[in-house]
C-alpha positions in Angstrom: 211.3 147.6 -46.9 208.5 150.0 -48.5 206.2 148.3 -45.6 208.2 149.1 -42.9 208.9 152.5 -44.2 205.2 153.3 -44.5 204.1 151.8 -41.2 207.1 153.8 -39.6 205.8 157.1 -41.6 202.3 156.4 -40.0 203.2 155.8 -36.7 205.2 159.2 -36.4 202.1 160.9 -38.1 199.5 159.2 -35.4 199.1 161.7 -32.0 200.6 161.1 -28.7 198.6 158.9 -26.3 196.7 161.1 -24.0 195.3 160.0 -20.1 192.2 158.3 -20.4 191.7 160.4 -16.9 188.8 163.4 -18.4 190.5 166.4 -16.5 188.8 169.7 -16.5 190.1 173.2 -16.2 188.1 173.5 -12.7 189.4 170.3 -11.7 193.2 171.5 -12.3 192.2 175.6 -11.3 191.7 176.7 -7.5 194.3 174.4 -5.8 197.0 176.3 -4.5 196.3 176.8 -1.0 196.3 180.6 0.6 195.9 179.9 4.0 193.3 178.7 6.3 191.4 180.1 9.4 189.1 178.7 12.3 185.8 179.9 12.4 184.8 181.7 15.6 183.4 179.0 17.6 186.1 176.9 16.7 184.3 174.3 15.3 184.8 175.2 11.4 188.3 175.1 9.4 187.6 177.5 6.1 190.8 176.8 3.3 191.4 179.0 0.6 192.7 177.8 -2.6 193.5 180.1 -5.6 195.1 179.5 -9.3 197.7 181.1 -8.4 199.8 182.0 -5.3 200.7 185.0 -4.4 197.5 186.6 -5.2 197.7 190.0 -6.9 195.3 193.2 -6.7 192.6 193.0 -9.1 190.1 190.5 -10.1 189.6 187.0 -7.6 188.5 184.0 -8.3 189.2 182.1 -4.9 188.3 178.1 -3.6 186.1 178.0 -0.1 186.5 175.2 1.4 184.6 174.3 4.8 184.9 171.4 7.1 184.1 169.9 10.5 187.7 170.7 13.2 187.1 167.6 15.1 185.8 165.4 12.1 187.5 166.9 9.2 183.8 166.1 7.3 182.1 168.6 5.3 179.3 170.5 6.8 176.1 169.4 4.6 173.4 172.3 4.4 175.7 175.5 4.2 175.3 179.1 3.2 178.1 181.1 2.9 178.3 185.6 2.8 181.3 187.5 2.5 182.1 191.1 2.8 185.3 192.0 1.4 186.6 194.5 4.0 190.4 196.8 3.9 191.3 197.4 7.2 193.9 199.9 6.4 191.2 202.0 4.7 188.3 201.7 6.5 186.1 200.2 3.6 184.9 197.1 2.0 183.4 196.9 -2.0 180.2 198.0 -3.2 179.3 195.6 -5.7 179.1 192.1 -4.0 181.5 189.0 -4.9 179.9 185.9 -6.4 179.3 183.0 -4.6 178.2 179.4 -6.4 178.0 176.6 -4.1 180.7 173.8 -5.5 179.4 170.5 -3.6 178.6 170.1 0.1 180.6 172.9 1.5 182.8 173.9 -1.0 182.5 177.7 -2.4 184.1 179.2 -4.9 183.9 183.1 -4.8 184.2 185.1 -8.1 184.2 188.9 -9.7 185.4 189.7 -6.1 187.6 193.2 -7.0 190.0 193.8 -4.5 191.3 196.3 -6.8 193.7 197.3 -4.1 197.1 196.0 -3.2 197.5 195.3 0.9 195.7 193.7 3.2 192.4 192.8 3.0 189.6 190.9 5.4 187.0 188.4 3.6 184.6 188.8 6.8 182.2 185.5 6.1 179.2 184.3 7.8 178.2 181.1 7.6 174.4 179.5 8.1 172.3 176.3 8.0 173.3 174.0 9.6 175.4 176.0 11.6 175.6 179.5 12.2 179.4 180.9 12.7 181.4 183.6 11.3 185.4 184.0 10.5 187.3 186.3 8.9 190.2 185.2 6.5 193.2 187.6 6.1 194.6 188.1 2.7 197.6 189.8 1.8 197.9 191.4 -2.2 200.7 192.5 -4.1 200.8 194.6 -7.0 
């Protein structure tokens, strides 16, 4: 009886099994989607994700995600700029948003300020491999 009270003591003491899976915070952040656009041409899709959904003025830390219309592929080779641009206002940012390459085509964009709510334009232009531009519409609440 003492036995079988200690070894039930023990196992109520021991830590729930975790996943063996390793999961990171980047892995689990940036994968809401915000929209997606065509590029110019046509031949590039650009995806937004975010950590959250719907985005609100201030600080961004946004997901870019290029690939191939017709092959879905990603496009190997690729430089991404963005201006940040308010339509409304006639004005974009004067200290430029962060951009780190994430893999083959993937971007993610950080200590972008649109310290406005409304509508704003990430106007991008992409090289390399290819040369295209697009412009992504975003839409902020307070």
């Amino acid at each position: 009886m003492k036995s079988t009270m200690l070894l039930c003591l023990l196992w109520s003491a021991a830590p729930p099994p975790t996943s063996t899976a390793p999961v990171t915070e980047k892995a689990a952040a940036l994968a809401t989607p915000v929209t997606s656009v065509t590029s110019t041409s046509g031949r590039l899709r650009i995806e937004v994700l975010a950590d959250t959904v719907p985005l609100r003025r201030g600080p961004q830390r946004l997901r870019l995600r290029v690939t191939d219309v017709a092959t879905g592929k990603p496009i190997p080779s690729l430089v991404l700029a963005l201006q940040p641009w308010m339509p409304t206002m006639g004005h974009g940012l004067d200290s430029p948003a962060r951009i780190t390459p994430q893999g083959t085509s993937d971007f993610e964009v950080s200590e972008l300020d649109l310290f406005m709510p409304g509508a704003w334009e990430l106007r991008l232009t992409l090289s390399g491999s290819v040369e295209d531009k697009a412009v992504v519409s975003l839409k902020l609440a307070r």
